[in-house]
CHARMM-style PDB file with segment names, atoms N, HN, CA, C and O in Angstrom:
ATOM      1  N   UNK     1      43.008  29.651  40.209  1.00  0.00      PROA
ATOM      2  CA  UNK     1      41.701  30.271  40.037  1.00  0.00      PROA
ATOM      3  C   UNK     1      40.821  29.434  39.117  1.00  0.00      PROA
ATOM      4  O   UNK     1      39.824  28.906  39.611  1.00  0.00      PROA
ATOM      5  N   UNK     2      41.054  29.290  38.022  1.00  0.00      PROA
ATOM      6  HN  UNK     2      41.864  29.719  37.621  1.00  0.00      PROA
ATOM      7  CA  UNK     2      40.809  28.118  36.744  1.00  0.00      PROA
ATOM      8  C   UNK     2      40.030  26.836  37.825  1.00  0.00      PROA
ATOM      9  O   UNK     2      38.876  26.655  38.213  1.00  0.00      PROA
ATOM     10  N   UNK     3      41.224  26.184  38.016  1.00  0.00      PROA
ATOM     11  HN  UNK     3      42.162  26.331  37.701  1.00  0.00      PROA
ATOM     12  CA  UNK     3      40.714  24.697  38.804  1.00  0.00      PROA
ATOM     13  C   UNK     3      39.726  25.138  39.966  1.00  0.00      PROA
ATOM     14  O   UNK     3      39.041  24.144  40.210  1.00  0.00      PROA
ATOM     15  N   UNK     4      39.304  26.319  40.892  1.00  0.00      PROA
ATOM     16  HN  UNK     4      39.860  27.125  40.694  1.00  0.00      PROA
ATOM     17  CA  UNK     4      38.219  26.374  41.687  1.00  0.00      PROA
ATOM     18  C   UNK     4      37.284  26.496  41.277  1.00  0.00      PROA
ATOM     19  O   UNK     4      36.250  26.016  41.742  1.00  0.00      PROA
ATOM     20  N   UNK     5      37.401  27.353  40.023  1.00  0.00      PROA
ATOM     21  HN  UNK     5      38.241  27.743  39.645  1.00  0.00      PROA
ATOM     22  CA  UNK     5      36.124  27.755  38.994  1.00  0.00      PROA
ATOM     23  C   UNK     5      35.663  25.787  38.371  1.00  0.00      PROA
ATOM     24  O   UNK     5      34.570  25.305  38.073  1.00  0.00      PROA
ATOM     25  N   UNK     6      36.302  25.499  38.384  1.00  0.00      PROA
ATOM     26  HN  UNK     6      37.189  25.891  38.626  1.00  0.00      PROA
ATOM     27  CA  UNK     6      36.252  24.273  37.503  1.00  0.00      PROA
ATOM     28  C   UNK     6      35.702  23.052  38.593  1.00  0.00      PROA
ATOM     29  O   UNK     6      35.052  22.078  38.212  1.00  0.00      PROA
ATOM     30  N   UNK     7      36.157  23.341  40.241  1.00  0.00      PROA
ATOM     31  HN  UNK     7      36.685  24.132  40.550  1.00  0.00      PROA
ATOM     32  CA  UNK     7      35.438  22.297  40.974  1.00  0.00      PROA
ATOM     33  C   UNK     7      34.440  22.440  41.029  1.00  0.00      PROA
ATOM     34  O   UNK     7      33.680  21.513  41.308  1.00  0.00      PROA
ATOM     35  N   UNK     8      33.898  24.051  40.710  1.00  0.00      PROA
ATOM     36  HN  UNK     8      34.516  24.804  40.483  1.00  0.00      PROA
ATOM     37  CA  UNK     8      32.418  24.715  41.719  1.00  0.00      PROA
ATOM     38  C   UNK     8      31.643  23.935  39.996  1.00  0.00      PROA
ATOM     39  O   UNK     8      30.897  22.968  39.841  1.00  0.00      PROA
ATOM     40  N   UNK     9      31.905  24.344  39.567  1.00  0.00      PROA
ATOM     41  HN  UNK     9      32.510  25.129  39.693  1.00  0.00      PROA
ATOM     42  CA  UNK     9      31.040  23.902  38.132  1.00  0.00      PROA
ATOM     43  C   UNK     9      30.589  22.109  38.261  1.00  0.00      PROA
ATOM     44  O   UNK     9      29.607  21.426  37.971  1.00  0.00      PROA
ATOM     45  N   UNK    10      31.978  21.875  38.882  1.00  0.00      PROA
ATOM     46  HN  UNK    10      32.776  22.430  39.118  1.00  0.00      PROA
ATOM     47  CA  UNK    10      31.888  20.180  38.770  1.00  0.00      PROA
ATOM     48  C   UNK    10      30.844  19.765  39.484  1.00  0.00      PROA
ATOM     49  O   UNK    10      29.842  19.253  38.986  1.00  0.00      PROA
ATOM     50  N   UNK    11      31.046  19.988  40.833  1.00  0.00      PROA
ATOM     51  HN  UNK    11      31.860  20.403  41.239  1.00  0.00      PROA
ATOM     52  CA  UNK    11      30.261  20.040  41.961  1.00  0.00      PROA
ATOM     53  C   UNK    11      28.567  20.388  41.980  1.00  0.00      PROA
ATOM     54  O   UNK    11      27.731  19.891  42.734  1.00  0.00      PROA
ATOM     55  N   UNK    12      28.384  21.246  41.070  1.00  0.00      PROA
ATOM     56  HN  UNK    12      29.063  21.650  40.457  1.00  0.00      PROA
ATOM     57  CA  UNK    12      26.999  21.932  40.773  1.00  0.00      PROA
ATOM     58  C   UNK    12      26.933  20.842  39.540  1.00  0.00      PROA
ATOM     59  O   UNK    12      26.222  21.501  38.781  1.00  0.00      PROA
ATOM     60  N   UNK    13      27.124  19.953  39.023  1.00  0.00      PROA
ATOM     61  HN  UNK    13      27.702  19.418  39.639  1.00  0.00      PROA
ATOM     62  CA  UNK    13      26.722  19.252  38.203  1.00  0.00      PROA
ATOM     63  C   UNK    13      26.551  18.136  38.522  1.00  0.00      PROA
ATOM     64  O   UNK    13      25.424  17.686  38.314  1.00  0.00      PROA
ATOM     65  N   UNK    14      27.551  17.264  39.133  1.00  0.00      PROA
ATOM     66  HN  UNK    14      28.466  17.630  39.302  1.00  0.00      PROA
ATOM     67  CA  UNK    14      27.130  16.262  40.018  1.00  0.00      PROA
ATOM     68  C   UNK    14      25.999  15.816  40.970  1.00  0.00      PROA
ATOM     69  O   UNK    14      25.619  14.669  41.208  1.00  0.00      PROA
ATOM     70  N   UNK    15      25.422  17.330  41.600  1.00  0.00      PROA
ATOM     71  HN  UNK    15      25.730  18.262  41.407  1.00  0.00      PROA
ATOM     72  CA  UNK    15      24.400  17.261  42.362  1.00  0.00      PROA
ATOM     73  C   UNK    15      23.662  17.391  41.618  1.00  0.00      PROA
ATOM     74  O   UNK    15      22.725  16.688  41.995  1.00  0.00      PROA
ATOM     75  N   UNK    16      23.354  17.939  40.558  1.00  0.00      PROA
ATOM     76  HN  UNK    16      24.115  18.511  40.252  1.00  0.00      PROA
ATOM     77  CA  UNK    16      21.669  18.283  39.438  1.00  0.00      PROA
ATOM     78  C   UNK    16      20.918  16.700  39.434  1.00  0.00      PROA
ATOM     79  O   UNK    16      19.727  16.440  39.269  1.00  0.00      PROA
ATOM     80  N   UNK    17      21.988  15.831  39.659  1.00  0.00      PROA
ATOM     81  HN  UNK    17      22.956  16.042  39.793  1.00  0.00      PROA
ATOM     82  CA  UNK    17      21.539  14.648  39.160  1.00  0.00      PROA
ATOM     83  C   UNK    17      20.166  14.378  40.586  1.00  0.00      PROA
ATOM     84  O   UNK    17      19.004  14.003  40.432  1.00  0.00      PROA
ATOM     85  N   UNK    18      20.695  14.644  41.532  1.00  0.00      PROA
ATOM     86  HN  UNK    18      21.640  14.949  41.657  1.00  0.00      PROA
ATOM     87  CA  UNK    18      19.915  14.630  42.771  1.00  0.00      PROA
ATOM     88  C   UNK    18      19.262  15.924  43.265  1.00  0.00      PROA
ATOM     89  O   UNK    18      18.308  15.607  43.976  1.00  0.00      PROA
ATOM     90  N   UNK    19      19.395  17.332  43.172  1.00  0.00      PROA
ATOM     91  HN  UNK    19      20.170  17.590  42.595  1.00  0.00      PROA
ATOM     92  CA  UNK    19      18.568  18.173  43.201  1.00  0.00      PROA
ATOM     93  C   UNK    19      17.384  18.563  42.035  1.00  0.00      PROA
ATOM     94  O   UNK    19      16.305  19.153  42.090  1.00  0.00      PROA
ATOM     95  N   UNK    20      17.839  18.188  41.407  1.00  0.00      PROA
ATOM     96  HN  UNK    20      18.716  17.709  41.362  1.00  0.00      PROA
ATOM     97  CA  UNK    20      16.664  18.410  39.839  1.00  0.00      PROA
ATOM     98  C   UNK    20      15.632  17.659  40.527  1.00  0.00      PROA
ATOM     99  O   UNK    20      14.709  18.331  40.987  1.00  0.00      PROA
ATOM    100  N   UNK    21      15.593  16.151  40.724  1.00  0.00      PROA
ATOM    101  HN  UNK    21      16.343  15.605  40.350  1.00  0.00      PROA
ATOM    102  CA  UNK    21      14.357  15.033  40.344  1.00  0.00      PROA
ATOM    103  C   UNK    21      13.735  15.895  41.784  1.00  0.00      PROA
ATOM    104  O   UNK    21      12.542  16.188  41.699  1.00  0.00      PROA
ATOM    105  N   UNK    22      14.479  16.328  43.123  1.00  0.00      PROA
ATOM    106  HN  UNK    22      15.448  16.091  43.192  1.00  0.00      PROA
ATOM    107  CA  UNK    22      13.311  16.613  44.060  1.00  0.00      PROA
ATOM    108  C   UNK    22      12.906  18.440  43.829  1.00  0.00      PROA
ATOM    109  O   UNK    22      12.053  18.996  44.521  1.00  0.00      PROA
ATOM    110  N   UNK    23      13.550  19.016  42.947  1.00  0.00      PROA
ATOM    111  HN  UNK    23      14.243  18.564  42.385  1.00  0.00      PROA
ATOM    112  CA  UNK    23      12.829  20.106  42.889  1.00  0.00      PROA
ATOM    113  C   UNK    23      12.060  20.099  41.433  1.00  0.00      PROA
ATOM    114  O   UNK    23      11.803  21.164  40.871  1.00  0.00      PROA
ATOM    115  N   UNK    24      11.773  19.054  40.964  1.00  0.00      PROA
ATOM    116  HN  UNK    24      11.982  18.189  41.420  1.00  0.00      PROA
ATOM    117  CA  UNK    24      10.968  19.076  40.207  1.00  0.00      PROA
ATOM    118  C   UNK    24       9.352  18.608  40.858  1.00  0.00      PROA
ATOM    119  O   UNK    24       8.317  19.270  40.778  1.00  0.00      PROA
ATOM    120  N   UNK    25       9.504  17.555  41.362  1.00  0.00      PROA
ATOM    121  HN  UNK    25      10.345  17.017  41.427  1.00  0.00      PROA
ATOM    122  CA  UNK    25       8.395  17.153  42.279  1.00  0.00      PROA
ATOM    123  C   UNK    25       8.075  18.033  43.498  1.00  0.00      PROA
ATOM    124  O   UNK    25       7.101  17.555  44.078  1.00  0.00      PROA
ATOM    125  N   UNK    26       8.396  18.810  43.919  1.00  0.00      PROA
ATOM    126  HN  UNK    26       9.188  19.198  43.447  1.00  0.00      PROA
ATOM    127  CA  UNK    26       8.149  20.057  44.799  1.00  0.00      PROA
ATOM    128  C   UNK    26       7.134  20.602  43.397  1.00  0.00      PROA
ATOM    129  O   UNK    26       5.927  20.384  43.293  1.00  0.00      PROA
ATOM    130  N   UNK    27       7.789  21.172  42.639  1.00  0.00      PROA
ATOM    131  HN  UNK    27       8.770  21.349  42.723  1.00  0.00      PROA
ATOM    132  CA  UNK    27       6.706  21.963  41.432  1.00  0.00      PROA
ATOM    133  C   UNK    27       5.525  21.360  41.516  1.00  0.00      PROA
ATOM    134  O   UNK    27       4.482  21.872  41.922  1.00  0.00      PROA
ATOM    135  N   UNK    28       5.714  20.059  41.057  1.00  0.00      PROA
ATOM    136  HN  UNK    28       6.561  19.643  40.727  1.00  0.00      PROA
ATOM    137  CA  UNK    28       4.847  19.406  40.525  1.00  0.00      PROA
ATOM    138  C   UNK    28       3.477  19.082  42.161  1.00  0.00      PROA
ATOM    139  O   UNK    28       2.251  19.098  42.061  1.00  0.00      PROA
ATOM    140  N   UNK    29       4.258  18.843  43.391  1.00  0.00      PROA
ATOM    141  HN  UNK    29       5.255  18.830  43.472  1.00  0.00      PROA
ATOM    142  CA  UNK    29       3.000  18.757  44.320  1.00  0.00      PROA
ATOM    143  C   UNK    29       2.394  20.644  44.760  1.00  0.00      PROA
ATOM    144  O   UNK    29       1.379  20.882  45.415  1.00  0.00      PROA
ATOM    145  N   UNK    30       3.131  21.474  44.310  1.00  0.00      PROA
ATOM    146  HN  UNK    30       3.955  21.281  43.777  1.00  0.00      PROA
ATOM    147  CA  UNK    30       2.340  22.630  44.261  1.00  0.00      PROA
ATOM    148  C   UNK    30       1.325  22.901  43.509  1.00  0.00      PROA
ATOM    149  O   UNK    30       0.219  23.258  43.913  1.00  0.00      PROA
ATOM    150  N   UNK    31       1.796  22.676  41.921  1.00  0.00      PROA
ATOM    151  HN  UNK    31       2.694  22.386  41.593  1.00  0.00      PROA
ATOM    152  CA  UNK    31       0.890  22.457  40.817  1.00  0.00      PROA
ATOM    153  C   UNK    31      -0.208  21.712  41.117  1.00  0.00      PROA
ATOM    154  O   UNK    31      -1.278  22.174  40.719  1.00  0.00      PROA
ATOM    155  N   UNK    32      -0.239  20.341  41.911  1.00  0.00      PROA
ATOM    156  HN  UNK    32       0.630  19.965  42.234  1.00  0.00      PROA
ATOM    157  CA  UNK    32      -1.288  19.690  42.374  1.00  0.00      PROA
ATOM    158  C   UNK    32      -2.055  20.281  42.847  1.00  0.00      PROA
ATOM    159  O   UNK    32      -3.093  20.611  42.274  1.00  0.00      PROA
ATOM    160  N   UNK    33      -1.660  20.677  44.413  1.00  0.00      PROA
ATOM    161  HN  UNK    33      -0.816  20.409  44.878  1.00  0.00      PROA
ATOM    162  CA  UNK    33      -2.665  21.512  45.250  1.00  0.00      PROA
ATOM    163  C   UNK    33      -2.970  22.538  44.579  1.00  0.00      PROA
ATOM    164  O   UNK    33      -4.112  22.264  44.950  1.00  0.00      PROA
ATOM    165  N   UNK    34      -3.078  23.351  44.027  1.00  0.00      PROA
ATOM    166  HN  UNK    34      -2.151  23.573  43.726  1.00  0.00      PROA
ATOM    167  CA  UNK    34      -3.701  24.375  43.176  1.00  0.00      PROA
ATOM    168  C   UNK    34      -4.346  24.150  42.230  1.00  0.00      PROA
ATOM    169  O   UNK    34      -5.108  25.003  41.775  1.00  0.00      PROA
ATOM    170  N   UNK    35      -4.221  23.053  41.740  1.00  0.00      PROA
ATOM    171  HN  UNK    35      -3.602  22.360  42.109  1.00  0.00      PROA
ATOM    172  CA  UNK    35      -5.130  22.737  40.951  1.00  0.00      PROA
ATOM    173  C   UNK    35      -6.661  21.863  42.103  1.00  0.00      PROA
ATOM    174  O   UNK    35      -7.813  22.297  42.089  1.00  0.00      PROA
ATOM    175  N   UNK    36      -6.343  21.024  42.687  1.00  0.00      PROA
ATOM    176  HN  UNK    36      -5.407  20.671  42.698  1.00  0.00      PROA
ATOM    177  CA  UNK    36      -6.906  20.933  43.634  1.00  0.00      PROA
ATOM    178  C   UNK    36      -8.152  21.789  44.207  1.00  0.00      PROA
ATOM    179  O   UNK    36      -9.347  21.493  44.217  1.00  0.00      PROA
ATOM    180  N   UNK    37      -7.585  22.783  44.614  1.00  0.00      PROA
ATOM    181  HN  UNK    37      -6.614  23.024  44.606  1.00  0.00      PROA
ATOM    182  CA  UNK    37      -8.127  24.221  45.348  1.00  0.00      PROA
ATOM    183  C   UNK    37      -8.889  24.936  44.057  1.00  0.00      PROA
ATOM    184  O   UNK    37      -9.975  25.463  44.298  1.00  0.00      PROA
ATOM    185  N   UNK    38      -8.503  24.970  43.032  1.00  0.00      PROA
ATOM    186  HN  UNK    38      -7.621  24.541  42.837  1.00  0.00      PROA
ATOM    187  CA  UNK    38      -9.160  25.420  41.768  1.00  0.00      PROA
ATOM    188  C   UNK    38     -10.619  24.686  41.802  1.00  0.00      PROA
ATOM    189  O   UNK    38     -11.752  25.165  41.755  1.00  0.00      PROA
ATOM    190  N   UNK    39     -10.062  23.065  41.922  1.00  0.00      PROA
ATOM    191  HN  UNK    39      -9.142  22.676  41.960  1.00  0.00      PROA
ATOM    192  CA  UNK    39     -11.833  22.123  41.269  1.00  0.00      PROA
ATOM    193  C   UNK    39     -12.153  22.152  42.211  1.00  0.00      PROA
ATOM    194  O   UNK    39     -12.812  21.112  42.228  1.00  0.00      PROA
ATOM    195  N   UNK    40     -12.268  22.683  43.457  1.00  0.00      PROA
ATOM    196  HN  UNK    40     -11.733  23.527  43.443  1.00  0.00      PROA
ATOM    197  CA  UNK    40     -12.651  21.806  44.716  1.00  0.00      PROA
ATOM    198  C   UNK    40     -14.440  22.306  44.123  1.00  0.00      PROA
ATOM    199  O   UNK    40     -15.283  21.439  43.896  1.00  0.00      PROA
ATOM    200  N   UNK    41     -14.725  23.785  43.960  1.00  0.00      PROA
ATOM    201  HN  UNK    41     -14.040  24.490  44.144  1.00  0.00      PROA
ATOM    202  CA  UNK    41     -16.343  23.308  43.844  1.00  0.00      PROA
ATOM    203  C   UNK    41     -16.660  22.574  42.621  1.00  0.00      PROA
ATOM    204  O   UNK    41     -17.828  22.530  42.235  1.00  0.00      PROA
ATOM    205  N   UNK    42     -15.878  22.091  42.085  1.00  0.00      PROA
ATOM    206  HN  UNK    42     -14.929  22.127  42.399  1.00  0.00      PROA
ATOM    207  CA  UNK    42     -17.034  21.052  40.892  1.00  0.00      PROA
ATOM    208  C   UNK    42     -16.903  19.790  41.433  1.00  0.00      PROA
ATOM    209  O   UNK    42     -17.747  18.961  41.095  1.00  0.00      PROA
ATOM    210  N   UNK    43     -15.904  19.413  42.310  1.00  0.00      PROA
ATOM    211  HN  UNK    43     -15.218  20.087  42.585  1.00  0.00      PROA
ATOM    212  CA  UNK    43     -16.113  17.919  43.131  1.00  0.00      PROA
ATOM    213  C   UNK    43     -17.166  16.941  43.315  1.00  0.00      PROA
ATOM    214  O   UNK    43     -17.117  15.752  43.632  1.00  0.00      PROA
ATOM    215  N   UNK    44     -18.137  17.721  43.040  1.00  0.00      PROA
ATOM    216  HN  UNK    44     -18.177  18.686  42.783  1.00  0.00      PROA
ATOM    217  CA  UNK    44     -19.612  16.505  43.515  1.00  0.00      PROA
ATOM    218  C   UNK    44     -19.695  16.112  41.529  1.00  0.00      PROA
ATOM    219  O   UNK    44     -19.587  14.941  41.165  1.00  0.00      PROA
ATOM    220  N   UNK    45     -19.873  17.156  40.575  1.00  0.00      PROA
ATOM    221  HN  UNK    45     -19.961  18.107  40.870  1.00  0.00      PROA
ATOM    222  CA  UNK    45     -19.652  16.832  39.294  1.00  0.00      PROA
ATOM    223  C   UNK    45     -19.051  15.896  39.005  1.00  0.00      PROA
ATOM    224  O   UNK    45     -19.561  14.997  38.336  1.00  0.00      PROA
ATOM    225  N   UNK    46     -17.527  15.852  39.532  1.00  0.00      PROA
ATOM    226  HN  UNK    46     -17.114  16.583  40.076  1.00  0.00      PROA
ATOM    227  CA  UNK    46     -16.470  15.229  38.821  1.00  0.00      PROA
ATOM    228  C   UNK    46     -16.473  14.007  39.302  1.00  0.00      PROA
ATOM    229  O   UNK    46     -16.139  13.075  38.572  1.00  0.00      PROA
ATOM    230  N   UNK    47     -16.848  13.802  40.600  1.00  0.00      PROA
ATOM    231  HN  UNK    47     -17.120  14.560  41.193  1.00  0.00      PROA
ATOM    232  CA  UNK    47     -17.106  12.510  41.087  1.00  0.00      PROA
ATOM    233  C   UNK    47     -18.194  11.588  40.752  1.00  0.00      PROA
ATOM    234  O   UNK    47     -18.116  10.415  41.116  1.00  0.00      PROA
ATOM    235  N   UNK    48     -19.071  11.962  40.177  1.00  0.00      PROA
ATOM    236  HN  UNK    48     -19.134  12.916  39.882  1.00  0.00      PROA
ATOM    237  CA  UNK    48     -20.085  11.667  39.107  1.00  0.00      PROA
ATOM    238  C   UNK    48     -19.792  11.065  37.720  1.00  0.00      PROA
ATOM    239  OT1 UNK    48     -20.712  10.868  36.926  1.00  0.00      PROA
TER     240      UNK     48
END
């Protein structure tokens, strides 16, 4: 029981290394577009 508990842990750690960096950038291109969609009417401003 110990050692399955102990692969699943392993296993879920090994991958963070590769699920973290793309669910961080998922956040981060949501955060974009919403921010995006937020300025869109000051656009002629900001491009100024």
């Amino acid at each position: 029981m110990k050692t399955s508990v102990a692969g699943i842990w392993a296993a879920l750690a090994a991958s963070a290394c590769c699920i973290g960096p793309v669910l961080f950038s998922l956040i981060g291109a949501g955060t974009l577009s919403a921010a995006a969609v937020r300025l869109e009417p000051y656009r002629p401003w900001l491009l100024g």
